[in-house]
N, C-alpha and C positions, 0 to 999 in steps of 0.2 A: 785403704779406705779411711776416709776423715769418720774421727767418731769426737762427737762432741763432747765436753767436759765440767762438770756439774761445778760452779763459781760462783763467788758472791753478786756476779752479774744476775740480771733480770730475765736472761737469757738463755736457757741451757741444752736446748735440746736441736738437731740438725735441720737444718732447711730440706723439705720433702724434695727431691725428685726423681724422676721418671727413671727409666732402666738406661746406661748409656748406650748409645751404639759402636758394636763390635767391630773391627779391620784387619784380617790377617794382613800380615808383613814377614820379609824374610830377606834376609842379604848375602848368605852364609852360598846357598846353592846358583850363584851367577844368574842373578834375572836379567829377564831379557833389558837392555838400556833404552830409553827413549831420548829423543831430542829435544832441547828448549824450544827447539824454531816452531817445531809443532802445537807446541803450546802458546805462547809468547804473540797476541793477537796487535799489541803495540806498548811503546815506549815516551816517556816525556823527559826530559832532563830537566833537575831544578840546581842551576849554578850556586851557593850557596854567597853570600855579598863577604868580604873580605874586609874587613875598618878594624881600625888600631884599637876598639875596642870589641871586635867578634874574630878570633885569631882559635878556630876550632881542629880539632884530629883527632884519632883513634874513638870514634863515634862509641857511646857505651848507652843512650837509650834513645828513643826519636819517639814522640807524638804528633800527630799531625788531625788538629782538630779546631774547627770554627773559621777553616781559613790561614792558619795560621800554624809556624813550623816551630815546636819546642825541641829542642838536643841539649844531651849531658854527656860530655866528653872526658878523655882522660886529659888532655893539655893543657885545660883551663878550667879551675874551678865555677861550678854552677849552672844558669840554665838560660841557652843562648835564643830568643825569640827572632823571627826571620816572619816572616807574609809568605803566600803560596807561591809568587814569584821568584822567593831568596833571597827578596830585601832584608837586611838587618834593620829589626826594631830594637832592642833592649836586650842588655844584662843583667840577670838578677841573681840573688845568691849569691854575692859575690865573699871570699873568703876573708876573715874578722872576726872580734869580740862584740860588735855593735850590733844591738836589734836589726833583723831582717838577715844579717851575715851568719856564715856557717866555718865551722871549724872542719866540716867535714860533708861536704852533700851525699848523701846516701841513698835520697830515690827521688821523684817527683810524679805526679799525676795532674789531668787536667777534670776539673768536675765539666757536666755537663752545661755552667753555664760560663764558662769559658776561665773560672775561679784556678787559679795553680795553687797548688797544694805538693810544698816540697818538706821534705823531712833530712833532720841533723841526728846526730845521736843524741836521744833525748828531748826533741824539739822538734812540732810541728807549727812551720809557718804558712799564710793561704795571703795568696797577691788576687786582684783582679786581673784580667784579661790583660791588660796592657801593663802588668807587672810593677802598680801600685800598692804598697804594704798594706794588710787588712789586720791580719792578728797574728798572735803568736802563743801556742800552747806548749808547755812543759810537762813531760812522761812524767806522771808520779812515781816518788820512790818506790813503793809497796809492788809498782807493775813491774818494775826489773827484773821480777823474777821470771819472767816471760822470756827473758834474754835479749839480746842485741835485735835492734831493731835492722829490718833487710830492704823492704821495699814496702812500698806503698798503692792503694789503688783507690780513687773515688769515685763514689757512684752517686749521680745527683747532688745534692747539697749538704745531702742528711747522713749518710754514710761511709766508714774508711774502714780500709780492712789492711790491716799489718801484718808481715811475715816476721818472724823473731825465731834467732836462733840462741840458744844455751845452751851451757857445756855439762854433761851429768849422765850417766846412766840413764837408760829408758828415753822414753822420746823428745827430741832437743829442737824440734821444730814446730813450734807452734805459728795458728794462722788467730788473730783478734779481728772481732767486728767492735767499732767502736763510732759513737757519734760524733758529729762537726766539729766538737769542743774536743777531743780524743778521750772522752766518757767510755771505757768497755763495758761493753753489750755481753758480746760471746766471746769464747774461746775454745779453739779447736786444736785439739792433738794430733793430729797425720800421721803420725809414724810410730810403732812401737817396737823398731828392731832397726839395724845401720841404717842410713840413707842419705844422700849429700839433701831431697828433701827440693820441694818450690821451695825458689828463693826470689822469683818476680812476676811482674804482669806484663803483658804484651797485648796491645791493644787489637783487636780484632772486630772493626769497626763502628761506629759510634757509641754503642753500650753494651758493647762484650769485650770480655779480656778473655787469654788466657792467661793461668799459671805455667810459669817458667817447668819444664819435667823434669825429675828427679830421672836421675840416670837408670834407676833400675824399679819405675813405677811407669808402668804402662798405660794407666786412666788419667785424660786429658780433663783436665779439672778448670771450670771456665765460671768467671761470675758475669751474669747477665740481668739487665736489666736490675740489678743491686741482689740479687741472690746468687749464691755457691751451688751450683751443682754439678756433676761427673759428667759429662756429655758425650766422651767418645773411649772407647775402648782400643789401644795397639794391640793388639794378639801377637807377640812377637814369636815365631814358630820354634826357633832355635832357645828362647826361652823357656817355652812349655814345658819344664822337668820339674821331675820330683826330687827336689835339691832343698838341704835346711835353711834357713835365714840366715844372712849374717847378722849375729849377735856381737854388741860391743862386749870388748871384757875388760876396759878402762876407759874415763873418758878423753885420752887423748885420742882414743879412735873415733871419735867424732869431729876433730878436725886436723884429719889427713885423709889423704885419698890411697894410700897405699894397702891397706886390709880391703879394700875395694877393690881394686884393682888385681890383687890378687887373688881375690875371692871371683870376679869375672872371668881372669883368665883361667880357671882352674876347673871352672864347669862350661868354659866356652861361649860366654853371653854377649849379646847386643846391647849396647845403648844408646840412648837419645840422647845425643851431646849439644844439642841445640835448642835456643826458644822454639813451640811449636807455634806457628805463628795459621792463622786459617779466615777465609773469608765466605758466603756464603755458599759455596760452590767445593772448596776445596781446603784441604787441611794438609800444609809441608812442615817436616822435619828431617833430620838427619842424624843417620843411625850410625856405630861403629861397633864393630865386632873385633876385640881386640888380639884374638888368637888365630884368625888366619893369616895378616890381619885386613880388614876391608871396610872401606866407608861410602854410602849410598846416599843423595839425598831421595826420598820419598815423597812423591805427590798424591794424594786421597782425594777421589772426587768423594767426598761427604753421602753425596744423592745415591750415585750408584755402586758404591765401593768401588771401585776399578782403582789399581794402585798402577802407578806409574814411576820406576826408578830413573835415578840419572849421578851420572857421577859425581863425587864432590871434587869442586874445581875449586884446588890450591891457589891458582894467580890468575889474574883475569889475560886472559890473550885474545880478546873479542869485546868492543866498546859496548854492546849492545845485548852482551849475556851477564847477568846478574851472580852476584857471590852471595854474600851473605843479607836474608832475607830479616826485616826488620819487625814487620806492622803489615795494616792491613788498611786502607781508608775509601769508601764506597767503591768494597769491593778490587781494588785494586791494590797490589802489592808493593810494598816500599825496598831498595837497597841504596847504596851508596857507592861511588867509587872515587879515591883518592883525586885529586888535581894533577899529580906528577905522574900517576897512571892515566889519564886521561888523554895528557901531552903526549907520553909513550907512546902509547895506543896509537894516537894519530898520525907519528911522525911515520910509525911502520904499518903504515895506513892498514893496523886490523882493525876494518871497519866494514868487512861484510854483514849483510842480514839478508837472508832469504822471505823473512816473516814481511819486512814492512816495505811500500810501495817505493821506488828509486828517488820519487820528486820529495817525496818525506821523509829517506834517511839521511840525503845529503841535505837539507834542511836541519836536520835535527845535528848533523856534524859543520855544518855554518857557525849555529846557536853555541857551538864548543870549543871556536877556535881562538875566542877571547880568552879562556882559561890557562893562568901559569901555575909555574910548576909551584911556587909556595900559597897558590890559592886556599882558601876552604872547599872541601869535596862536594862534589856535585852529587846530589839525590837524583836516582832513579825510578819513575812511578810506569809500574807493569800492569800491563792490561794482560788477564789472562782469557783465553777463548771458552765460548762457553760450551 
């Protein structure tokens, strides 16, 4: 439970909300599997444009808002803009000492009027829409104590909310509300025993996120419409014991995972090793239960609880089934798959789909056969049925 924390901010006490909603889960006892195809109502590929200045891989965040496609990658420093098509527009953030450049890019968000707002260590910069330089604000010293800055998320124009981690006894994960100018408002404690702890946002369509889950915190924590509050409850069944906390007993056990890890498999727990990513319908994650050992992804219709498992698929062997799930945008689900998988995929023509109609999948495998094998990966945008 986030409890608030009394600071020289103006600010101190929790944003009100409602009780979240509950969802048993369970991995442990072989649920029955479902299939993508049953779900999976259609699919659109978006080829990603490939120029000697947008050279992207190993995808690490995606926003897709106003039309327009923002990625932060591991292979190239900063933040590559693309149109809904997957034309390339712009580079920004590019790695440097000079105003606007980053020693280090660390998160980005987009406010609602199309403003980027990407964060350095110790430095937040905000572009316009077409990735024009606006300003540039610097952490004060005195905030450091907050600890290293993680991610970022903005809401409208007026407010940002930082994840910060620090190393010490007692809780090392703090969440900041702070104004445009990065003024703190609030500050929130999360945690007062182990916990790897949110450490990002995932967009969940135009003005909701959620928070990244803490591997062994089961309440889905989502800011909407510019306020924080709990919204959904995992009941993880195999969880449900009366088991102590793990307590640090030095601070290097706040960064390692190994007293974690041990501490799961020793009482047999499930975790959510993934962004929960959810749109207005449906809410996926995926769990792992490190002692038998077994990994499920999980699908929550939101409306009617009805959970739905399905296996988590290590390499794709199917052009048209989805791996790793990104974001959410009107309602519809984002992933990605490599160029040189693409190729593959096609040569060994796995290119079945039961879900979509014959004149529309080989259409949609036409649109692919332009793609090489050192291209930028192609985005997948999934329609789920209702």
């Amino acid at each position: 439970m986030i409890v608030a924390v009394n600071t020289s901010c103006s600010i101190s006490t929790q944003e009100k909300t409602q009780l979240p909603k509950e969802f048993k889960l369970s991995i442990v006892n072989n649920p029955t599997l479902s299939d993508w195809s049953d779900y999976i109502a259609d699919i659109e590929f978006i080829p990603l444009e490939t120029t000697s200045e947008a050279t992207i891989g190993d995808l690490q965040k995606i926003i897709f808002r106003n039309g327009r496609i923002y990625i932060k990658c591991l292979k190239n420093e900063g933040i590559f803009i693309f149109n809904k098509e997957g034309r390339f527009i712009k580079h920004i953030c590019l790695p440097g000492k000079a105003p606007f450049q980053v020693t280090h890019l660390v998160d980005f968000s987009i406010a609602e009027n199309g403003n980027i707002y990407a964060l350095d260590k110790g430095k937040l910069m905000a572009f316009d829409k077409d990735g024009n330089p606006l300003s540039e604000t610097f952490i004060k010293p005195d905030e450091k104590k907050l600890g290293i800055e993680l991610s970022i998320c903005v809401h409208n124009v007026d407010t940002v909310y930082l994840w910060h981690h620090s190393t010490g006894l007692g809780s090392n994960f703090h969440l900041s509300r702070r104004d445009i100018n990065g003024v703190v408002n609030q500050v929130y404690v999360p945690y007062t025993h182990y916990s790897l702890a949110n450490k990002g946002f995932v967009q969940c369509g135009r003005s909701e996120w959620t928070m990244t889950m803490p591997l062994l915190n089961d309440t889905v924590r989502v800011i909407e419409n510019g306020k924080l509050k709990e919204k959904y409850v995992l009941k993880i069944a195999e969880n449900d014991k009366n088991i102590p906390p793990l307590i640090s007993e030095s601070p290097i056990d706040f960064s390692t995972r190994d007293k974690l890890f041990e501490y799961v498999a020793k009482h047999g727990l499930t975790l959510v090793i993934s962004d929960v990513v959810m749109n207005s319908d449906y809410l996926i994650a995926t769990l792992y239960n490190l002692s038998k050992p077994v990994s499920k992804r999980c699908m929550i219709n939101v409306k009617t609880g009805s959970v739905s498992y399905f296996d988590q698929q290590t390499e794709f062997d199917n052009l048209f089934f989805p791996k790793t799930l990104y974001l959410s945008e009107n309602d519809k689900f984002l992933s990605s798959i490599n160029a040189y998988q693409v190729t593959d995929l096609l040569s060994r023509n796995k290119t079945e789909c039961s879900f979509l109609p014959e004149k529309r999948r080989l259409k949609l495998i036409d649109k692919l056969k332009t793609v090489k094998d050192g291209d930028n990966p192609v985005l997948m945008m999934i329609t789920i049925k209702e």
